[in-house]
Steps between C-alpha positions, in 0.01 A plus 500: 500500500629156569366137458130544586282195643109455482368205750253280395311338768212214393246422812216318592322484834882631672364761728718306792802550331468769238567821696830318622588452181465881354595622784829338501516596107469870592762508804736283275469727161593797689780681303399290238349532233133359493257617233222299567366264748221359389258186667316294236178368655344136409174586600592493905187431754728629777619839572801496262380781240396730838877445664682582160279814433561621862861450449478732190552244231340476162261173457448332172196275618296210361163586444434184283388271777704244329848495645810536285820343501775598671741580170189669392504735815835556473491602128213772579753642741784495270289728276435699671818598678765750371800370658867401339482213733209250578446345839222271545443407894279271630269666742621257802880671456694689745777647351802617668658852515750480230294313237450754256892633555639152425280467215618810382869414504451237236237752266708798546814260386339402189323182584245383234235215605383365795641559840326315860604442859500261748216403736440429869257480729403672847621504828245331645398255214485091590723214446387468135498847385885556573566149432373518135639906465852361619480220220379802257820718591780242485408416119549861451725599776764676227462753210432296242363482102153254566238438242197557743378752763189522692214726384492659848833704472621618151698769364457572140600747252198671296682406150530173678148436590336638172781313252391178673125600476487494894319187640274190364190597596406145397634379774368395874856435641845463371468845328766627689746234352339589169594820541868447619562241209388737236714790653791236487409396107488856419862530590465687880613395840312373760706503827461461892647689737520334853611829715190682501227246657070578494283387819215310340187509722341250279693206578348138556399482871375193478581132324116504354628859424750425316316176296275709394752830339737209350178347318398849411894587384499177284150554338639590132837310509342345170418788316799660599658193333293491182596891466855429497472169281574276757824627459742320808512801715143547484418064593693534839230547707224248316806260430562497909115482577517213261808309646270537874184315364749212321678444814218541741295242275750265489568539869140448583473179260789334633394571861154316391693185326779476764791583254755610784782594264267636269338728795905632631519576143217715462568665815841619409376627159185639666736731716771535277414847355402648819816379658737641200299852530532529859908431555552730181331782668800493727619699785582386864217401640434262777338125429147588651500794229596282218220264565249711555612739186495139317131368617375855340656427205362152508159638572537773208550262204255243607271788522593580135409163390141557611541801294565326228275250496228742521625716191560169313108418581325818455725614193460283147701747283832399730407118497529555129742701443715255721383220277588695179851471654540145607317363235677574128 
């Protein structure tokens, strides 16, 4: 028998998109190897648990009444599965026909760590779904060694998973980059491979939409931080959320005190990141795509200084921990 795969698939309230999902993980893993396929149930009010029984699958549900994090779902499922190969899929993910064969060239070839692909969007999706998915691809539009990969499409080893203790169940977000860092400390790969692309359903169809995932997404930048040290790799996102409030600030105060130079300053500061992040994603693209793929990113990190701000205020351990490290 060859490499052998078990899916893990965490879900809450997905019954719109979950029988997409497994059904594209069956018609993909044929002539594959798939040991398991297994949904992980947050305590759903929908339909989900009914669509992934129907469908044949085995459900690990939460019968707590208190939900669970997502690292802890996916940790039930990685127990529970017998695969050489982990896949944890969000429950929003279409996969395409060759997934599990591509995967399998790198596994069969000796590959030890963590292994993702590329995203896109539907068909039919708005202006700011393939907008944002285009800016997605063209920082990853080449195989390449990265340090982080989202949650929602992972290929791991077994020994992989269980050296690194699988994920921080501590943590609300960022557990995925956790995860990817620790697989990176412990000496494995973590790689993305741009020819085989997912269809995520899931996608922000809306700018309110999307405020509200990217506030969600940067909810435990912080912790993240403090679990790393506040090592440099692990500041980039509060370091950015921090350089948006200074700048915005200073904008706004030299807008109210009529400091005109002060004000272009600001400005150019203010949009400096965004700018930087938005040409290096690259690729020919035409102006109107440019600006609006650079107005997201604007939107994103201001949105992660909210974030921020509302760790820094409802979390006294990081105020002092920050302190401890300022202050000799």
């Amino acid at each position: 028998m060859g490499i052998t795969f078990s899916v893990i698939i965490p879900a809450y309230n997905e019954a719109a998109n979950i029988r997409k999902c497994i059904r594209s993980v069956k018609e993909s893993g044929r002539g594959e190897e798939i040991l398991d396929l297994i949904v992980v149930d947050n305590g759903s009010t929908d339909s989900t648990v009914d669509i992934a029984k129907e469908e044949g699958l085995g459900v690990i549900e939460n019968t707590s009444g208190v939900r669970k994090t997502i690292a802890a779902l996916r940790n039930s499922g990685g127990r529970r599965a017998r695969g050489d190969v982990l896949v944890f899929l969000d429950a929003d993910i279409v996969v395409p026909d060759n997934f599990f064969h591509r995967a399998k060239d790198f596994f069969s070839g000796g590959f030890k760590g963590v292994l993702g692909f590329v995203e896109r969007v539907p068909q039919d999706a708005g202006w700011l779904g393939k907008v944002w998915s285009e800016c997605l691809f063209m920082k990853r539009n080449r195989l390449m060694e990265v340090d982080f990969l989202p949650g929602r499409n992972l290929f791991v080893n077994r020994e992989v998973f269980e050296n690194i203790n699988g994920f921080n169940e501590s943590l609300t977000t960022c557990e995925d980059k956790d995860f990817t860092f620790r697989a990176i400390r412990a000496g494995f790969k973590v790689m993305s491979v741009p020819d085989t692309a997912y269809i995520h359903l899931g996608y922000e169809k809306s700018l309110w939409e999307f405020v509200k995932k990217e506030f969600w997404r940067q909810g435990s930048t912080l912790e993240f931080a403090r679990l790393w040290h506040f090592s440099f790799r692990s500041l980039r996102n509060p370091v950015l959320s921090f350089w948006h409030i200074f700048f915005f600030l200073l904008f706004v105060s030299a807008v109210v005190f009529f400091k005109s130079t002060v004000v272009l300053i600001a400005s150019v500061l203010w949009l400096f990141p965004s700018v930087v992040m938005t040409v290096r994603a690259g690729g020919k693209r035409n102006v109107g795509f440019y600006f609006m793929g650079f107005a997201l990113e604007f939107l994103r990190w201001n949105i992660s200084c909210i974030a921020l701000v509302t760790q820094l205020l409802k979390g006294k351990p990081f105020r002092t921990e920050i302190s401890n490290l300022l202050i000799p």
